[in-house]
DSSP file (Angstrom, degrees, kcal/mol; ACC not computed):
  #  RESIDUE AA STRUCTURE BP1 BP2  ACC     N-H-->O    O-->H-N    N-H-->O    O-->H-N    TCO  KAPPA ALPHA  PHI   PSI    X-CA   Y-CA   Z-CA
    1    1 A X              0   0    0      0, 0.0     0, 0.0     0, 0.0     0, 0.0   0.000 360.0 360.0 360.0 112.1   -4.7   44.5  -22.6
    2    2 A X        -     0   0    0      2,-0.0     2,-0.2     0, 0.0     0, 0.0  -0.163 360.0-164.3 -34.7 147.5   -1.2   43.7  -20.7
    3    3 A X        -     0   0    0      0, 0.0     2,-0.8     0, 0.0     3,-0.1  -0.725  16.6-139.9-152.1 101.5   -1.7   42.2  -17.4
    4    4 A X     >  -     0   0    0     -2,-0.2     4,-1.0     1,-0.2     3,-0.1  -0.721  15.7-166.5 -75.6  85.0    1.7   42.4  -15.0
    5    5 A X  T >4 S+     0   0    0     -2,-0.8     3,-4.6     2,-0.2     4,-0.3   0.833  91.9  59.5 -22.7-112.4    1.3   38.5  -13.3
    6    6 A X  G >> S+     0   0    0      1,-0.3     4,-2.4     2,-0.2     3,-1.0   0.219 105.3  45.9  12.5 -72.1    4.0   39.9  -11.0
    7    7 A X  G 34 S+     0   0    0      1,-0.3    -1,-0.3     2,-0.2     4,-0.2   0.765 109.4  50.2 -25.8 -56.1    1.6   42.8   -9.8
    8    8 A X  G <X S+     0   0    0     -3,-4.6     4,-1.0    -4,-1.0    -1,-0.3   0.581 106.6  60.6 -87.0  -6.1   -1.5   40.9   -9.3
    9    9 A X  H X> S+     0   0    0     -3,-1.0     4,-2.9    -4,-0.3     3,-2.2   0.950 113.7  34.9 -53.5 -76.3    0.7   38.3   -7.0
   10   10 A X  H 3X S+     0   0    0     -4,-2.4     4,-0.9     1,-0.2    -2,-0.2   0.569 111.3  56.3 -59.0   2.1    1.6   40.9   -4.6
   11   11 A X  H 3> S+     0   0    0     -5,-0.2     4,-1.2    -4,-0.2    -1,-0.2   0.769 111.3  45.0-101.2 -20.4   -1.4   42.4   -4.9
   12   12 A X  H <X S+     0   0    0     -3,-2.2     4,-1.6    -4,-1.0     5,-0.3   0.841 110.9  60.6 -70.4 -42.2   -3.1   38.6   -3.8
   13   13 A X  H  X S+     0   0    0     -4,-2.9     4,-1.2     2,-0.2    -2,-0.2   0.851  99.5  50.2 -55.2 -30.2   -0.3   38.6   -1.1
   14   14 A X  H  < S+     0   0    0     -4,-0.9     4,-0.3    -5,-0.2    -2,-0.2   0.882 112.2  50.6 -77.4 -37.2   -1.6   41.9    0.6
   15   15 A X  H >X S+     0   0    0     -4,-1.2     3,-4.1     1,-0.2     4,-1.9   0.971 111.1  43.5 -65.3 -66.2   -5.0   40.4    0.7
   16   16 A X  H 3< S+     0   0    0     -4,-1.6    -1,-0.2     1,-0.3    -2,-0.2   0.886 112.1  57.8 -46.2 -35.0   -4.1   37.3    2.2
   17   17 A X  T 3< S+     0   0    0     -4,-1.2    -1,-0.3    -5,-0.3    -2,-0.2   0.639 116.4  30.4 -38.7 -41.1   -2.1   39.2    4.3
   18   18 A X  T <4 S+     0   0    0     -3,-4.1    -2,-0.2    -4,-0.3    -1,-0.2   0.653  91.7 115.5-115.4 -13.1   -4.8   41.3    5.6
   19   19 A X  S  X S-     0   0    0     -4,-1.9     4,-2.1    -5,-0.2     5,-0.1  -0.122  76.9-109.6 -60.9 159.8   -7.4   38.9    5.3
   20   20 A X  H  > S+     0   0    0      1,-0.2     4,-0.5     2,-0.2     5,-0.2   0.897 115.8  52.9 -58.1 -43.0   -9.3   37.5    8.7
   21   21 A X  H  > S+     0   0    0      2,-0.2     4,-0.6     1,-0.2    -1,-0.2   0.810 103.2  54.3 -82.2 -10.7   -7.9   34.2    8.4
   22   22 A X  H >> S+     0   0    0      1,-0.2     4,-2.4    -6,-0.1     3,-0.9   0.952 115.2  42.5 -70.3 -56.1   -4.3   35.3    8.2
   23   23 A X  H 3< S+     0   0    0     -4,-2.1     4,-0.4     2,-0.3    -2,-0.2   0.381 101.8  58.5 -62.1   5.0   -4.7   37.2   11.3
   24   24 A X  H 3X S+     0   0    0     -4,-0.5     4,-0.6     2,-0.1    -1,-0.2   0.710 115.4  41.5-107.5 -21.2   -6.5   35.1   13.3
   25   25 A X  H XX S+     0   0    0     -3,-0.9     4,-1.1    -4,-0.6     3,-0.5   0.798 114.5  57.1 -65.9 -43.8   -3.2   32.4   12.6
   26   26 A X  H 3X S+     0   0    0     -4,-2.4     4,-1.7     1,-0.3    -3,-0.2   0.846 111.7  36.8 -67.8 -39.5   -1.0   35.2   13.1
   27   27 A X  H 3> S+     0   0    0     -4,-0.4     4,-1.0     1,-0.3    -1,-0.3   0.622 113.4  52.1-119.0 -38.6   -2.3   35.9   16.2
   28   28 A X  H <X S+     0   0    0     -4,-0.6     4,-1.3    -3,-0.5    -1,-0.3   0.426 109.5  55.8 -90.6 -17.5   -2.8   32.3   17.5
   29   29 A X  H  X S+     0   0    0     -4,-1.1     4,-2.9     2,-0.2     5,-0.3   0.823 103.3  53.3 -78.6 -50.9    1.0   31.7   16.5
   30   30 A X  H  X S+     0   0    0     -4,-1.7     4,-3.0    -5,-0.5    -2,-0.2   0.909 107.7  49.1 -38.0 -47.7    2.1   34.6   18.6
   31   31 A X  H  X S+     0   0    0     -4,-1.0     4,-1.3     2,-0.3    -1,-0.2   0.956 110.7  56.7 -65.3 -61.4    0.1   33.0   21.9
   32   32 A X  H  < S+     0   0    0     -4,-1.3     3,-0.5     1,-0.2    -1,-0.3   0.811 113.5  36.5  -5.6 -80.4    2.0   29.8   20.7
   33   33 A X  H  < S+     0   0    0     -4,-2.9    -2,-0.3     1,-0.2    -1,-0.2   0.956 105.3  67.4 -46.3 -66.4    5.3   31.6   21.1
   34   34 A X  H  < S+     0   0    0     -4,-3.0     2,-1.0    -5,-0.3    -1,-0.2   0.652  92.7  68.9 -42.5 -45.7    4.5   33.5   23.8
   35   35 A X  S >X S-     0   0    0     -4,-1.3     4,-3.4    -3,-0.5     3,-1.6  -0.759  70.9-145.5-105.5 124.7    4.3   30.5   26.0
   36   36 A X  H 3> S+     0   0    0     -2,-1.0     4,-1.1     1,-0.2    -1,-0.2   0.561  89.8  28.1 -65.0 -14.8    7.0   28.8   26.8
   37   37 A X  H 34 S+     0   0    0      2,-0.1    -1,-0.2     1,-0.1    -2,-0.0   0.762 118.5  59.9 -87.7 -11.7    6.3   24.9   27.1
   38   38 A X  H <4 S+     0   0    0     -3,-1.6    -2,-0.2    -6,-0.2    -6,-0.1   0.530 107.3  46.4 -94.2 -32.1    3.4   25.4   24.6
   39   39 A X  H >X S+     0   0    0     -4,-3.4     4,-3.0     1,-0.2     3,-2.4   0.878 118.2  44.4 -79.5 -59.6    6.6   26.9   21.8
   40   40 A X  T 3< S+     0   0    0     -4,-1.1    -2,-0.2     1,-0.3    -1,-0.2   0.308 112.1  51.0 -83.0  34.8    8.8   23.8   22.7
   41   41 A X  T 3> S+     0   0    0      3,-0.1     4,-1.0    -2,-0.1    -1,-0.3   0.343 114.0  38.9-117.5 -24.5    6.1   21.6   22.5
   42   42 A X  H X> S+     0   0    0     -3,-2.4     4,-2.6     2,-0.2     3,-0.6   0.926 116.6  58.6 -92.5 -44.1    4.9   22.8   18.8
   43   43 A X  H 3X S+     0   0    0     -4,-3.0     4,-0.8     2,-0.3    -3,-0.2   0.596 106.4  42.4 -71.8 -35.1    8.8   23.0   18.1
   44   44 A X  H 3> S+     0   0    0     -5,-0.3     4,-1.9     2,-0.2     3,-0.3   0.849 114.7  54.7 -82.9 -42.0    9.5   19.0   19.0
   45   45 A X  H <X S+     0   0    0     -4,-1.0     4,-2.4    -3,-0.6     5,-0.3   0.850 115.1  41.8 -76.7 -30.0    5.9   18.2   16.8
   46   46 A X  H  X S+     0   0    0     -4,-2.6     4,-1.7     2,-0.2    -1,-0.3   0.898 110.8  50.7 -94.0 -10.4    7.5   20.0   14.1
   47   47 A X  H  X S+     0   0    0     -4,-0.8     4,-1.2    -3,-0.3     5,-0.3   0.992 118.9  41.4 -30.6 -96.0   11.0   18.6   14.5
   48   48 A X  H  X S+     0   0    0     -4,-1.9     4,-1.9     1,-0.2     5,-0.4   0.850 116.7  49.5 -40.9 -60.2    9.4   14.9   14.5
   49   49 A X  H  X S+     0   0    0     -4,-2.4     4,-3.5     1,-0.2     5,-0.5   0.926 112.7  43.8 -38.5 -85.8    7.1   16.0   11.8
   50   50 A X  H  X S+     0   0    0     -4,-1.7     4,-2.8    -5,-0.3    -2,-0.2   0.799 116.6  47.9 -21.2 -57.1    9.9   17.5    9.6
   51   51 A X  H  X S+     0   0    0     -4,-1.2     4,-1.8     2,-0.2     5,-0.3   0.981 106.2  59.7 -65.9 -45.5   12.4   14.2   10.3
   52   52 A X  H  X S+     0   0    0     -4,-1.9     4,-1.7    -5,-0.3     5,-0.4   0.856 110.5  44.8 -32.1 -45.5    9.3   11.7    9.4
   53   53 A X  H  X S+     0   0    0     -4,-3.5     4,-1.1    -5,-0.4    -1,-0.2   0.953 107.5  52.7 -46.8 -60.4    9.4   13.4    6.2
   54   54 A X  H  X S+     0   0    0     -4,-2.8     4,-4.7    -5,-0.5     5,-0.4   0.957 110.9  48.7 -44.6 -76.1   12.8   13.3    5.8
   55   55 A X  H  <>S+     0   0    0     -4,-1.8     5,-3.1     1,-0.3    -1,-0.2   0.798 114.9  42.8 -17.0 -71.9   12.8    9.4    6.4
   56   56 A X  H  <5S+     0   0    0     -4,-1.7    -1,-0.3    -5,-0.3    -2,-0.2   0.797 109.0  64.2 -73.1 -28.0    9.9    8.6    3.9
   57   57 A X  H  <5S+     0   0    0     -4,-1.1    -2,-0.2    -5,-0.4    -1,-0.2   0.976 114.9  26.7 -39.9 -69.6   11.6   11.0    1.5
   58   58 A X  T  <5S-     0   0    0     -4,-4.7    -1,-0.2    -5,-0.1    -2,-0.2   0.541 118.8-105.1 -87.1  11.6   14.7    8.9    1.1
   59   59 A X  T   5 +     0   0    0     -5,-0.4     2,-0.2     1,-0.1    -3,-0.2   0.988  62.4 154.1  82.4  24.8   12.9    5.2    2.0
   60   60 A X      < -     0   0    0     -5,-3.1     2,-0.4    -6,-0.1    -1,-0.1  -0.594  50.4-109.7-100.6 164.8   14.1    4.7    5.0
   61   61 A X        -     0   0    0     -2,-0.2     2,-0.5    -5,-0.0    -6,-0.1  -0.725  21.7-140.4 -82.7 129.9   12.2    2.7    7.3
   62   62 A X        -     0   0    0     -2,-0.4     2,-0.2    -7,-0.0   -10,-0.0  -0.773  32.6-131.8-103.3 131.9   10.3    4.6   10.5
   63   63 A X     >  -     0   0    0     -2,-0.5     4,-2.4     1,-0.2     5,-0.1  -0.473  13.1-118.3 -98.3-178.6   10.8    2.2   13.4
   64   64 A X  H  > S+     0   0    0      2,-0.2     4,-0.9     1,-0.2    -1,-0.2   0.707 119.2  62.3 -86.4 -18.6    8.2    1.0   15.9
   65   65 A X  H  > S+     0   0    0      2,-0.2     4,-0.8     1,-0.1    -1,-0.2   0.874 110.7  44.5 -88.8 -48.9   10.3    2.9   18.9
   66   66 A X  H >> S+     0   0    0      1,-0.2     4,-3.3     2,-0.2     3,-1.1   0.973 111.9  52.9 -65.9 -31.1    9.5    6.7   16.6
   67   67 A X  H 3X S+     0   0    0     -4,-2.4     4,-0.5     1,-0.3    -1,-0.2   0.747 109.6  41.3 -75.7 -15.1    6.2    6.0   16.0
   68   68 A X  H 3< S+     0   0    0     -4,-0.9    -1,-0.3     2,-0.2    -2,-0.2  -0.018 117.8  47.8 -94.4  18.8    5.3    5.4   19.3
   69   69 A X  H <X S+     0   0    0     -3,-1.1     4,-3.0    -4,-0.8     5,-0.2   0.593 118.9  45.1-107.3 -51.3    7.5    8.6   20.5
   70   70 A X  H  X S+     0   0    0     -4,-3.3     4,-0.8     1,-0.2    -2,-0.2   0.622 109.4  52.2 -87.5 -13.7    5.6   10.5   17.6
   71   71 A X  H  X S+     0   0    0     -4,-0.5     4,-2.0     2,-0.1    -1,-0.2   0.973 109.1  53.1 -58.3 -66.9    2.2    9.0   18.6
   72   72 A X  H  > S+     0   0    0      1,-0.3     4,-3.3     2,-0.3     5,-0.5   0.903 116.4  37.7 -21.6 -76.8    3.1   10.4   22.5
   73   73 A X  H  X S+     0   0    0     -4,-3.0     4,-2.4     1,-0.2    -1,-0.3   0.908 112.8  55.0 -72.2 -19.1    3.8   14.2   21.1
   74   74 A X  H  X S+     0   0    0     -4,-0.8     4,-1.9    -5,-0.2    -2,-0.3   0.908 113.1  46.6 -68.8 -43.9    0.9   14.0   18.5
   75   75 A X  H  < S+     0   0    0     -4,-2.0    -1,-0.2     2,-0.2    -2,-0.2   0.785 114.2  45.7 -43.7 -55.7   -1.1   13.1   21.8
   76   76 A X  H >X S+     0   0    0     -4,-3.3     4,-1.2    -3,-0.2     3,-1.0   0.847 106.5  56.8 -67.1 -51.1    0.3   15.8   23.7
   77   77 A X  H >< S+     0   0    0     -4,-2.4     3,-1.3    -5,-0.5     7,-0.3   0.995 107.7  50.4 -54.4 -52.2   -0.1   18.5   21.0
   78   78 A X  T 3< S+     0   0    0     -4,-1.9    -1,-0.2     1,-0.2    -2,-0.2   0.360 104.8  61.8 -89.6  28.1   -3.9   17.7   20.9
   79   79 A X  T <4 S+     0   0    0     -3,-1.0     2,-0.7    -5,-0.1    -1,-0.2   0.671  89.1  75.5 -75.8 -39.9   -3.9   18.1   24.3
   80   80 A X    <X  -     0   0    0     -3,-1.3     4,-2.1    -4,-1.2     5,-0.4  -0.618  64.0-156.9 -99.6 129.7   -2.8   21.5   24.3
   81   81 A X  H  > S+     0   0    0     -2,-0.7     4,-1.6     1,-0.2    -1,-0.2   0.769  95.7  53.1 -56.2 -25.4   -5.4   24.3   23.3
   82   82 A X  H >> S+     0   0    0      2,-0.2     4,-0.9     1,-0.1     3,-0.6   0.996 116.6  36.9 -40.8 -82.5   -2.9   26.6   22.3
   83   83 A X  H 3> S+     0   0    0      1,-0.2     4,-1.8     2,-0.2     5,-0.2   0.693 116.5  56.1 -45.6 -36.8   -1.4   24.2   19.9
   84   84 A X  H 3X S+     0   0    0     -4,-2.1     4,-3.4    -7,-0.3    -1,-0.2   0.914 111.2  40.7 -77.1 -49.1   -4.8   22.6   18.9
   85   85 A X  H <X S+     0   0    0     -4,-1.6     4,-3.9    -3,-0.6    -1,-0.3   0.880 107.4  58.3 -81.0  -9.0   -6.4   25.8   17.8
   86   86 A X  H >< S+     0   0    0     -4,-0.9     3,-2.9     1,-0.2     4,-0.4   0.877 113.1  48.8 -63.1 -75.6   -3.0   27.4   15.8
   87   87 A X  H 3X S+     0   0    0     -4,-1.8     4,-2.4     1,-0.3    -1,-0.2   0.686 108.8  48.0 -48.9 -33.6   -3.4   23.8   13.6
   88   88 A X  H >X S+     0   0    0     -4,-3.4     4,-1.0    -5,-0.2     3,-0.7   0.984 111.7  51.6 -70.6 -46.7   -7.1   24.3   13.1
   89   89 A X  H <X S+     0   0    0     -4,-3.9     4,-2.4    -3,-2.9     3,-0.3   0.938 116.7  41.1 -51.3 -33.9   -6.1   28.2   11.9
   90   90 A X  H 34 S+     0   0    0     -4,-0.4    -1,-0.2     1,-0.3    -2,-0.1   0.809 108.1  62.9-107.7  10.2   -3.4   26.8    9.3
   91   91 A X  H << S+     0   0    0     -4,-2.4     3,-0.5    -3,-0.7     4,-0.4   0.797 110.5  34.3 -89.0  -1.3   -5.6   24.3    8.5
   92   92 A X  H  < S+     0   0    0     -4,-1.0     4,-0.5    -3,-0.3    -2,-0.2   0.477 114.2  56.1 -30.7 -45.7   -8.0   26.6    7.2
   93   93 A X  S  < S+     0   0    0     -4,-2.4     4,-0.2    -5,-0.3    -1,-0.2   0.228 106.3  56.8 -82.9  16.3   -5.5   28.8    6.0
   94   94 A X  S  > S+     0   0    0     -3,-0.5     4,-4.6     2,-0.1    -2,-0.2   0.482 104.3  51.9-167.7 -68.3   -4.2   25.6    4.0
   95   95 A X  T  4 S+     0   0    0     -4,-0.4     4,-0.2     2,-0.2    -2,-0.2   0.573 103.3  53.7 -93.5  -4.3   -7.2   25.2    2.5
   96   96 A X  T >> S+     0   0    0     -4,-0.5     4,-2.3     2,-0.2     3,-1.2   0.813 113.7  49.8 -67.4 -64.2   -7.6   29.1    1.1
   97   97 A X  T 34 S+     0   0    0      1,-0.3    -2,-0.2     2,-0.3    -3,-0.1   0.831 107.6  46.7 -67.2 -30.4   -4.5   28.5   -0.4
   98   98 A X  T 3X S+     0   0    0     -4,-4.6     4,-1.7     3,-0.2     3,-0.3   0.717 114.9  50.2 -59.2 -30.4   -5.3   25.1   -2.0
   99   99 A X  H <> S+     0   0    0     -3,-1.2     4,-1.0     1,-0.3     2,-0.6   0.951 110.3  50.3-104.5 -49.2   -8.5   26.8   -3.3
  100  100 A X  H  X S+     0   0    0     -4,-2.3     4,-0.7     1,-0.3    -1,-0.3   0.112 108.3  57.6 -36.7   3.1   -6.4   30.0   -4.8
  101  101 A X  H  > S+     0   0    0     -2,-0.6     4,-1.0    -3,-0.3    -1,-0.3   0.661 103.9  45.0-153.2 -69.5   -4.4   27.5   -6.2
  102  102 A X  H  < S+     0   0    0     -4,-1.7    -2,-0.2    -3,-0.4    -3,-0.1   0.735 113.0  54.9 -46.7 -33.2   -7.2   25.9   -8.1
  103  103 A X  H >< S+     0   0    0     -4,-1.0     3,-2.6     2,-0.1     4,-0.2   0.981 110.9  41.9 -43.7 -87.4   -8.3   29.4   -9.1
  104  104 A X  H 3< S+     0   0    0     -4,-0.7     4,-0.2     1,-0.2    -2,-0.2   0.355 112.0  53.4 -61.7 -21.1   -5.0   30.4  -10.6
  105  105 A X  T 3X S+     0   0    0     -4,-1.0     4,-2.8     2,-0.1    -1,-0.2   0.380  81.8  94.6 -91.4  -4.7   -4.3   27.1  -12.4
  106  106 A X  H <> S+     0   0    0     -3,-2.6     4,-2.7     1,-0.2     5,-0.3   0.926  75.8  59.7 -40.4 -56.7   -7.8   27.0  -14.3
  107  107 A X  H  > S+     0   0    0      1,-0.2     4,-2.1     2,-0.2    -1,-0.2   0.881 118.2  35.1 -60.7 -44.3   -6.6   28.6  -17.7
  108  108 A X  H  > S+     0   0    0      3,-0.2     4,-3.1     2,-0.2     5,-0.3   0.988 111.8  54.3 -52.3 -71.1   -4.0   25.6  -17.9
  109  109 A X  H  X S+     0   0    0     -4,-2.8     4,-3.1     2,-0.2    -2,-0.2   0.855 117.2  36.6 -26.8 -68.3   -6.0   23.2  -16.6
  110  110 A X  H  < S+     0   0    0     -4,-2.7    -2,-0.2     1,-0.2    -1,-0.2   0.935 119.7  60.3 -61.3 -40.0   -9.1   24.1  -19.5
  111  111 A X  H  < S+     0   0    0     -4,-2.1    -2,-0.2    -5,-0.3    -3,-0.2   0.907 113.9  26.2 -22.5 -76.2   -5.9   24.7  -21.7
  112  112 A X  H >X S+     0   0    0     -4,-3.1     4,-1.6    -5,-0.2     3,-1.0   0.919 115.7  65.0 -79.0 -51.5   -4.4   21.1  -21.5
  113  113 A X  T 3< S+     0   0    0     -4,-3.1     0, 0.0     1,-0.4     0, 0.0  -0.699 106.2  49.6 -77.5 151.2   -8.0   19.3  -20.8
  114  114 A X  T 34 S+     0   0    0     -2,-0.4    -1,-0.4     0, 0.0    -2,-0.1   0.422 102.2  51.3  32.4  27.1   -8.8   20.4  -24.3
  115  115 A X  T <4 S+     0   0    0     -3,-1.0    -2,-0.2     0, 0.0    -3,-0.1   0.229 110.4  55.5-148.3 -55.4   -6.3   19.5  -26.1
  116  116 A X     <        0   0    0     -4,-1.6    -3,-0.1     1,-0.2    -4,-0.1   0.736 360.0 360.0 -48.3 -16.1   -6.8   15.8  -24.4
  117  117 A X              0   0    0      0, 0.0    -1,-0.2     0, 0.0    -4,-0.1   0.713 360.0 360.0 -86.5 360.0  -10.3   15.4  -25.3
């Protein structure tokens, strides 16, 4: 029996899609957006995230003056309940996808680890 990977993706994307914990992020992003110091407030933590990356990416050194700017919004973000609860929804939704992930990587995984033992 044929099995069309391709098929059963999208057909895991419409569930995920539709699932409770995609909408309840979906839904908690919107509120996000919706208000406006509560968007340029997620928008600067993800800026600062996103360059922090960058930075440790290439080896650069993060200086004592960003980490104490990026302490400040981190502070300010778990200040705001808006912001606080999106990050608990996509850390949840995070952690679906890391466990689909595990799922979908078994057959390899028993694959390989057989062939080491």
């Amino acid at each position: 029996m044929s099995v069309n990977l391709h098929d059963t993706a999208y057909e895991l994307e419409r569930a995920l899609r539709n699932s409770d914990e995609y909408q309840t992020l979906r839904g908690l992003y919107d509120e996000v957006n919706a208000d406006a110091s509560a968007n340029a407030l997620f928008d600067k933590f993800r800026s600062m995230q996103i360059e922090m990356q960058q930075k440790q990416m290439m080896g650069q050194d993060i200086s004592q003056e960003e980490i104490a700017q990026a302490q400040i919004i981190v502070s300010d973000v778990q200040k705001n309940e808006k912001i606080s609860k999106l990050m608990e929804a996509e850390q949840r939704m995070s952690q679906i996808v890391t466990e689909l992930n595990q799922i979908i990587i078994k057959p390899l995984e028993e694959l390989y680890g057989s062939v080491n033992q």
